[in-house]
C-alpha positions as CSV (number, residue, x, y, z in Angstrom):
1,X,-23.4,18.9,23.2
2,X,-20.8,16.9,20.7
3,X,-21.4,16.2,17.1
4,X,-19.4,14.0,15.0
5,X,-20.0,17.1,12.5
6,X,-19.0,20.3,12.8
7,X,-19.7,23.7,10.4
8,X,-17.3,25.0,8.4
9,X,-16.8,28.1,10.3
10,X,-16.1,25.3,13.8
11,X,-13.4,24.4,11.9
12,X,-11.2,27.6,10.2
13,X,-7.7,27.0,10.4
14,X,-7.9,24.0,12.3
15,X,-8.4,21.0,9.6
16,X,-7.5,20.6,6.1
17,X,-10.3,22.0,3.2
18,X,-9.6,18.4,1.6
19,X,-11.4,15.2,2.6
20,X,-9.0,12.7,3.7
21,X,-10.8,9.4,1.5
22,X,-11.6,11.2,-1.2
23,X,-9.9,14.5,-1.9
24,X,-12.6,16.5,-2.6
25,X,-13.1,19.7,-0.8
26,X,-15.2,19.8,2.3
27,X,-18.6,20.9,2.5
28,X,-20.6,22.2,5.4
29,X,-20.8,19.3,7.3
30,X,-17.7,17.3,8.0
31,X,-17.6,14.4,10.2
32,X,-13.8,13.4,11.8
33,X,-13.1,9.8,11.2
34,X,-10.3,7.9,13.7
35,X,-8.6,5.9,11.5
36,X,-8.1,3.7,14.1
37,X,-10.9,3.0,16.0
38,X,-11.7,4.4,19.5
39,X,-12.6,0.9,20.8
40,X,-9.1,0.2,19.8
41,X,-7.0,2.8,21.4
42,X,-7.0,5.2,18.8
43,X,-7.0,8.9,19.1
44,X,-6.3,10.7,15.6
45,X,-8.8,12.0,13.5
46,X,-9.1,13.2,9.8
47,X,-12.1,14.9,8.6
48,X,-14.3,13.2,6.4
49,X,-17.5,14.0,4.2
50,X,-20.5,12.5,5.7
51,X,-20.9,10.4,2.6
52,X,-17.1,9.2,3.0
53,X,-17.3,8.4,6.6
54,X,-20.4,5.9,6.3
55,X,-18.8,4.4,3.4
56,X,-15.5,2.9,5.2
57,X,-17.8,1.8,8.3
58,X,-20.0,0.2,5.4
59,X,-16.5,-1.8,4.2
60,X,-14.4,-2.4,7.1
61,X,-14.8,-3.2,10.9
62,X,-13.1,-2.1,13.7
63,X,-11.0,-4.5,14.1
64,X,-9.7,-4.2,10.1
65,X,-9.5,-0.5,10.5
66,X,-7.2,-1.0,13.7
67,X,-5.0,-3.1,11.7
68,X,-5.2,-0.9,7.9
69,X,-4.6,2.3,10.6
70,X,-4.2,5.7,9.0
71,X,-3.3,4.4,5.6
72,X,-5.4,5.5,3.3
73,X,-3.7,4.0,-0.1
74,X,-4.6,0.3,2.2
75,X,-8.3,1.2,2.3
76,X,-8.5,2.0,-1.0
77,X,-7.5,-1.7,-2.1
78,X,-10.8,-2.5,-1.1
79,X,-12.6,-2.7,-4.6
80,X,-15.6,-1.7,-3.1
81,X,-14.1,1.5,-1.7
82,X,-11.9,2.4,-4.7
83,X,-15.5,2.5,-6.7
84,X,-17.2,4.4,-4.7
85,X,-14.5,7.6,-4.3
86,X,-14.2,7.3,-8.2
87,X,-18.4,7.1,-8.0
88,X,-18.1,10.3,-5.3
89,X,-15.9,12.3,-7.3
90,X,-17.4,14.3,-9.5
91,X,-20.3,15.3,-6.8
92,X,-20.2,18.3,-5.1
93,X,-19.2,18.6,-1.6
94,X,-22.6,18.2,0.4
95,X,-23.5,15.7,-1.7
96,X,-25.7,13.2,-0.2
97,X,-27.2,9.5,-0.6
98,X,-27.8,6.8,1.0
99,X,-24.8,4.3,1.8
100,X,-25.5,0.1,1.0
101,X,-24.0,-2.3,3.4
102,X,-22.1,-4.7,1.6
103,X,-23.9,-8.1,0.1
């Protein structure tokens, strides 16, 4: 069966210990985020905290992802986003909570 998430010991020496939106090491669950979307041809991934991942589908559609791409610094000019890795930050790396929709 697939998972979005995989264990840490799925992923040994195959991804980086870093999440890709925020920075801060990777827990037991990490979820692998294509910065461009599927639905729009796109076939990298980065790995991704739950927490992380829910929070730019929360922010951004598809469509916007397929045109910010893999550039992180772009999705960061999002005010929204920007608060919430600063928020995230400090919290360790299975940290969980539930992620607002925008207003």
């Amino acid at each position: 069966m697939f998972s979005w998430e995989t264990d840490r010991a799925d992923r040994a020496d195959r991804q980086p210990d870093n999440c890709w939106l925020c920075g801060r090491a990777l827990g037991r669950k990490v979820q692998q985020h294509h910065p461009v979307p599927k639905a729009k041809k796109g076939r990298e991934t980065v790995p991704l905290h739950p927490i992380c991942h829910r929070a730019i589908h929360a922010n951004f559609t598809n469509a916007q992802l397929a045109r910010i791409g893999a550039d992180r610094d772009a999705l960061l000019t999002d005010e929204a986003l920007a608060r919430f890795v600063e928020w995230v930050a400090d919290k360790p790396p299975d940290f969980h909570a539930p992620t607002r929709k925008p207003r």
